[in-house]
C-alpha positions, 0 to 999 in steps of 0.5 A: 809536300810542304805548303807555305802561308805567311800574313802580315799583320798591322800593330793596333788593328784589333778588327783583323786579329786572328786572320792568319789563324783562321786561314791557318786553320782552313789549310789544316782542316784541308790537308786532313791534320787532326781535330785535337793537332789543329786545335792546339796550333790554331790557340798557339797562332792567335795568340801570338798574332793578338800579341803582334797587334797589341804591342807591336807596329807591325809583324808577319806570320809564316807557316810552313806546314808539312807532313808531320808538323807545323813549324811557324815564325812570328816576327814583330817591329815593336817594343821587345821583350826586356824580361822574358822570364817574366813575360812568360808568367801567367797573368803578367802583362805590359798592355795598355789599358785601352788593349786590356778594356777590349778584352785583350792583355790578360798576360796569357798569351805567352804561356798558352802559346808554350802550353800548345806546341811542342818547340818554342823559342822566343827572342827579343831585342828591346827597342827592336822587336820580338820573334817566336819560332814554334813547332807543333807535332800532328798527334793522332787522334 
C-alpha cells in the first residue's frame, strides 16, 4: 500500500509555501504514522519547499508514503548549489535580502532538513537546479 502526493511549486511565491507540507502532514495523520514521525517529515518538507520558493524558478515535491517510511523527491529549476558543504552549514545563506526581511533565508534549511530524516542525498548543477531525495523512518512513539 503505497500512496503518491506530488505539488508543484512556484519559485518566489511565499503565499503558497508550505501547501505540499501541510497536505503531506494531513496524508500522514490519516494513515496513523506517529505524531513524533510526522512531526519530523513535516520540518524536513517545509523546508525544502521554502528553499524551492526562495531560490529557485519552480520545483515539484513527490511523496511516495508506504508502510514503514517516507521516501520524498524535491527537484527545482534554479540557480543550484555550487558549494554543498557550505550550503550545508547552519547560518550559511545565498537569499536575497527581500527573502531574509520576510522572515526567510536564515541559512537553516538545509541542515534542519538532514537534521529531520534518516537518508539525504543532495544534488545540484549550477545554472541547473538542485534535487534533495530524502527518507524518513516511521519510529514509534
Amino acid at each position: 500500500m503505497a500512496v503518491e502526493l506530488i505539488f508543484d511549486i512556484a519559485g518566489g511565491d511565499f503565499s503558497n509555501a508550505g501547501k505540499a507540507s501541510s497536505q503531506i502532514k494531513k496524508a500522514l495523520k490519516q494513515l496513523n504514522v506517529n505524531a513524533k514521525s510526522i512531526k519530523r517529515i513535516v520540518v524536513a518538507v517545509y523546508e525544502a519547499e521554502v528553499n524551492v520558493v526562495a531560490h529557485a524558478y519552480r520545483g515539484k515535491v513527490s511523496a511516495v508514503i508506504n508502510e514503514n517510511d517516507i521516501r520524498m523527491v524535491v527537484s527545482d529549476k534554479g540557480p543550484g548549489i555550487a558549494d554543498i558543504k557550505q550550503a550545508m552549514q547552519p547560518g550559511y545563506t545565498t537569499a536575497t535580502k527581500e527573502v531574509r526581511e520576510m522572515g526567510f533565508g536564515a541559512g537553516m534549511g538545509l541542515s534542519n532538513i538532514e537534521k529531520n530524516t534518516d537518508e539525504l542525498l543532495i544534488e545540484s548543477t549550477v545554472g541547473e537546479g538542485t534535487t534533495l531525495t530524502f527518507r524518513c523512518f516511521f519510529n514509534e512513539g
